[in-house]
C-alpha positions in Angstrom: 3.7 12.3 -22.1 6.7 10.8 -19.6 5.9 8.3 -17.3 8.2 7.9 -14.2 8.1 5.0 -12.6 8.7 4.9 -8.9 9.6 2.4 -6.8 10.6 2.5 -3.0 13.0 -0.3 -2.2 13.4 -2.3 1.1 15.1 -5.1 2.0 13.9 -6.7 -1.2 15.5 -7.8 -5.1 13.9 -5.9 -7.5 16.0 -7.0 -10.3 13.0 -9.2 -12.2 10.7 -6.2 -11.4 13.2 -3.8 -13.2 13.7 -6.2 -15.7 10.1 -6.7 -16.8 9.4 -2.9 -17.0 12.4 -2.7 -19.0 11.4 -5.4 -21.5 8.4 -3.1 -22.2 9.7 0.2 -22.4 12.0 -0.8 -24.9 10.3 -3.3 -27.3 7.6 -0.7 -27.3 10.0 2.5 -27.3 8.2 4.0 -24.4 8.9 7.7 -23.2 9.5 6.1 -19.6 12.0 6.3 -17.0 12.6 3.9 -13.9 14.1 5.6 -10.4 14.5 3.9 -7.3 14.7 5.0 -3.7 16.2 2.7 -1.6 15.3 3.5 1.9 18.5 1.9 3.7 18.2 -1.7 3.3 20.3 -4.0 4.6 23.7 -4.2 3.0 23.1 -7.7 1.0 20.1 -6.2 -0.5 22.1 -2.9 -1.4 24.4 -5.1 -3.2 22.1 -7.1 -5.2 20.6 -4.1 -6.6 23.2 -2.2 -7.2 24.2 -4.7 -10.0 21.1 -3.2 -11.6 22.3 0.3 -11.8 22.9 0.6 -15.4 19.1 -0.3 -16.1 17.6 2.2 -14.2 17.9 6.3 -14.9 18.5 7.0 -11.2 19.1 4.4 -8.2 19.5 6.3 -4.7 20.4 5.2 -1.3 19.4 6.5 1.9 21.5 6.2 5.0 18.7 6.5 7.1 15.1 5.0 6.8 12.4 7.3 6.6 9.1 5.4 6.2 6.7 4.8 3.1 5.5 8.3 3.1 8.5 10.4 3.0 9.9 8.3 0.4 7.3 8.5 -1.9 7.3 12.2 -1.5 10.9 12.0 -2.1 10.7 10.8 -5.7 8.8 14.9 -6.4 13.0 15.8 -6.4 14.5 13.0 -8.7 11.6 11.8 -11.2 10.6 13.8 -14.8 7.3 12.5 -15.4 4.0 14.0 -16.1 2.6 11.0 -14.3 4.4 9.2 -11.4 3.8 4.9 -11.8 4.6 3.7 -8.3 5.1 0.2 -7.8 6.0 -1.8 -4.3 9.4 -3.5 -4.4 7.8 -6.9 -4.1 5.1 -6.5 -6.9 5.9 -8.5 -9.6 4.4 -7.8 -13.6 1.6 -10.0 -14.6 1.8 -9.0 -18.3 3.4 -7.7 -20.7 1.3 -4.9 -21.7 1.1 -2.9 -18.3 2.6 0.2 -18.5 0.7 0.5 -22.0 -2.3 -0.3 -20.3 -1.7 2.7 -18.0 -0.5 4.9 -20.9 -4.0 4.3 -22.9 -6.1 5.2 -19.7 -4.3 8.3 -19.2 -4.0 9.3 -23.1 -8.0 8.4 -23.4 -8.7 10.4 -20.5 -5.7 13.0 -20.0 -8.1 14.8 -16.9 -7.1 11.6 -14.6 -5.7 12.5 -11.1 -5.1 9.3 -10.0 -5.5 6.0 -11.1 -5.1 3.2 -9.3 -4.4 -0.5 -11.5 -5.3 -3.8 -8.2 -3.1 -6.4 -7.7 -3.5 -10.0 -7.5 -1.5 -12.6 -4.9 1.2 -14.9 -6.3 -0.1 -18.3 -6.2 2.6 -19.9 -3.5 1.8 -17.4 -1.1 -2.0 -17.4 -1.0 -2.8 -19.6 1.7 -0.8 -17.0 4.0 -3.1 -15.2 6.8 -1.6 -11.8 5.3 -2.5 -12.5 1.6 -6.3 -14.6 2.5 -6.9 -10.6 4.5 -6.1 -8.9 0.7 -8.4 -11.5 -1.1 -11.0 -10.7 1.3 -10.6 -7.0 2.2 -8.7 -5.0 -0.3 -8.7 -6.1 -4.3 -11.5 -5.0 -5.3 -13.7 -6.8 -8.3 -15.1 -5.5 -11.3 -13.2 -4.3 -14.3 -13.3 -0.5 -12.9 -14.5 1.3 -10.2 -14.4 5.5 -9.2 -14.6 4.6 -5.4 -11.4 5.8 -3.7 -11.3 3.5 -1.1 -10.3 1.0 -3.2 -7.3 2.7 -3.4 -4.0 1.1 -2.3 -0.4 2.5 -2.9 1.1 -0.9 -4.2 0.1 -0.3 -7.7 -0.7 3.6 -9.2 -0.2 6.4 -11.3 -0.4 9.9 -10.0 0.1 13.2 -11.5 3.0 14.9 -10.5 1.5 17.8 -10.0 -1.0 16.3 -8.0 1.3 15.2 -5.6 3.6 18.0 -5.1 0.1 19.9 -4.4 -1.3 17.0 -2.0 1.5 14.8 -0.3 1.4 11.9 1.6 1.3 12.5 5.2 4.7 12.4 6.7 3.4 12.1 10.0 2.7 8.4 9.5 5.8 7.3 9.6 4.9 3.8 10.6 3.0 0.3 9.0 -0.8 1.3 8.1 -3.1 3.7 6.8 -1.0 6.3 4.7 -2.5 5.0 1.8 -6.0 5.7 3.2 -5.4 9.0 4.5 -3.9 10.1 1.4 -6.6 8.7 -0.7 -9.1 10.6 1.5 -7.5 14.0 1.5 -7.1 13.7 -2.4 -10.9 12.8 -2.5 -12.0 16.0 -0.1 -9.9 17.7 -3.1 -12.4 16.4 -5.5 -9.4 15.0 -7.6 -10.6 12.6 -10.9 -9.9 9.3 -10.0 -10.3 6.0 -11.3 -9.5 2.2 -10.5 -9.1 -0.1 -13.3 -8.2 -4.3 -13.2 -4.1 -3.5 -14.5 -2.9 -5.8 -11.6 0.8 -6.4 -10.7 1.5 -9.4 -8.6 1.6 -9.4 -5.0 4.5 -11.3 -3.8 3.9 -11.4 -0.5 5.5 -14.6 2.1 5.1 -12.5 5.4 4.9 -15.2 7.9 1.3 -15.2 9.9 2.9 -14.2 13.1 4.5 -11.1 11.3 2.0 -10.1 9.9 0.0 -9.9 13.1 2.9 -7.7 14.8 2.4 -5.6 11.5 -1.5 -5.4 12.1 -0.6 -4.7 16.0 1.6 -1.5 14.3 -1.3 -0.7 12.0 -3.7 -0.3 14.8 -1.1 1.9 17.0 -0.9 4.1 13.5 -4.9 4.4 13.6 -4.9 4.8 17.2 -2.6 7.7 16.6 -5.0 9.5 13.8 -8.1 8.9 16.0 -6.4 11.6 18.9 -6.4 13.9 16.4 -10.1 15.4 16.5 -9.2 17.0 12.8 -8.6 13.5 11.5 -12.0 12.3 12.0 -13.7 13.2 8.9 -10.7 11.0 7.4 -10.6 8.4 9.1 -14.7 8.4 9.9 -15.9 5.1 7.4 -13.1 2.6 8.5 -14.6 -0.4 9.6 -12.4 -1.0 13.1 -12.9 2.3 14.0 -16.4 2.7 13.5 -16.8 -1.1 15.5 -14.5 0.8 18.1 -16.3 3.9 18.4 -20.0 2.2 18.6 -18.9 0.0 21.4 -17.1 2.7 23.6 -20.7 5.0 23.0 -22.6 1.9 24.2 -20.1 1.2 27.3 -19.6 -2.3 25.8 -15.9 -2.0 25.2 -14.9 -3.3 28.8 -17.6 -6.1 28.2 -16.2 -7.0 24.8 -12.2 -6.9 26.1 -13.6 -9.0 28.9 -14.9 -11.7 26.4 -11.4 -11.5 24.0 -9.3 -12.3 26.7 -11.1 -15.5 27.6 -10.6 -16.6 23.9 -7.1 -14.8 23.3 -4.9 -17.8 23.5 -7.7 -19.4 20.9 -7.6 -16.9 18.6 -3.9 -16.4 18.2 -3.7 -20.3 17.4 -6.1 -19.7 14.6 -4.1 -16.9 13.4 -1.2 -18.1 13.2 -2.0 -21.7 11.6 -2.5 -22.7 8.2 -6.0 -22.3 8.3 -6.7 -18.6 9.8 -10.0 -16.9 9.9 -10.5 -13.6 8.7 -13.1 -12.6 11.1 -11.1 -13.8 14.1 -8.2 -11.1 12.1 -11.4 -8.6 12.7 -11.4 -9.4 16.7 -8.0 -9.4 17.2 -7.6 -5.5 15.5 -10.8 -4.5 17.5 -9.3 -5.5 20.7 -5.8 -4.2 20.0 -7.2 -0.7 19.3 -9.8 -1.0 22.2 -6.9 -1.4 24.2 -5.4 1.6 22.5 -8.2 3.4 23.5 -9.3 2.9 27.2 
């Protein structure tokens, strides 16, 4: 069985990343190959990783960006694998037994769809609003789990089959929920899935006041699904949405926008210091797609 592992690359050095997962494959002689999609970074990051080239069995560069859907779609053309591994560019590996980890699963259970390994947050970067949201909201505890909305896209192995059948929507071509969406179409598809604790490292320094522009994007990108009357079913069971929908049936949405703007200025403060709430995160997506909504 051939692993491919997949990684999309922006604006970001993937040389330790590469480097690790190459360590691996070839203490262990592993039948793995390593491809990367580079999805038009800036030129100094082009560079950088081009001096990896001879590590890799395929490095590509696209002229033009075309979002984290398409380009994981993308890799259906250049990869061999039976199972795709697909990695974020800034997840870093946590030991040195992970793609065997991932190979075990798969040879122990060959009728896996999807599986889906968690990630941790690098240490110097935890106290940031972005990476206090993923301790609180999405790694999930436990040693495994067969709930698919666990499910992120920063750290899993797919069938290639699989994904050639069921692609990731290419519609969401910005920040936010194509990992959601694709997990939830996969699931309506009754695929086998399974999460289990084979974390990468999150190395994540997005600055609080990024991230909230990010969040801002996310919210547009729901906004966007929730138009769509055949998107509901998908989309049904996210939290925001289902706060959003509850207030607009009870005509409380003006009374609730009403209240947010009084404390607006307040809020943004919190988020964007050192010590940032997670619930006041919870207001400020509420109100953005509120706003989206009237």
């Amino acid at each position: 069985m051939k692993i491919s592992v997949c990684i999309p690359v922006y604006n970001f050095d993937v040389r330790e990343l590469v480097t690790a997962l190459n360590r691996e494959i070839h203490t262990y002689t592993l039948d793995a190959e390593i491809i990367l999609i580079d999805d038009a970074s800036e030129y100094a990051f082009r560079e950088i990783n081009t001096k990896i080239k001879h590590q890799v069995h395929q490095l590509i560069f696209l002229e033009e960006n075309i979002g984290r859907s398409r380009i994981r779609n993308l890799f259906t053309k250049y990869a061999d694998g039976e199972y795709f591994l697909f990695l974020d560019c800034d997840a870093g590996i946590g030991h040195p037994d992970f793609l065997r980890k991932y190979i075990a699963e798969i040879e122990h259970n060959p009728s896996l769809d999807l599986l889906y390994g968690n990630f941790r947050i690098a240490e110097q970067y935890s106290a940031s609003l972005r990476n206090r949201y993923s301790v609180a909201r999405e790694i999930f505890s436990g040693d495994r789990s067969s709930d698919i909305s666990v499910f992120k896209t920063v750290n899993f192995a797919i069938k290639k089959e699989i994904l050639i059948e069921s692609p990731f929507n290419e519609e969401l071509t910005q920040y936010g929920y194509e990992d959601y969406v694709f997990a939830k179409l996969l699931e309506k598809n009754s695929i086998c899935f399974l999460a289990f604790n084979n974390p990468v490292i999150h190395v994540d320094d997005t600055d609080n006041a990024v991230f909230l522009k990010k969040t801002q994007v996310s919210m547009d990108t729901l906004y966007g699904l929730i138009i769509s009357p055949h998107n509901t079913p998908l989309i049904k069971d996210i939290r925001v949405y289902k706060a959003a929908a509850n207030l607009k049936k009870l005509k409380l949405d003006a009374v609730f926008l009403f209240m947010y703007r009084l404390a607006e200025k307040k809020i943004y403060r919190n988020l964007v210091s050192e010590q940032p709430e997670i619930r006041l995160l919870d207001v400020y997506k509420l109100a953005w797609l509120l706003r989206k909504m009237q």
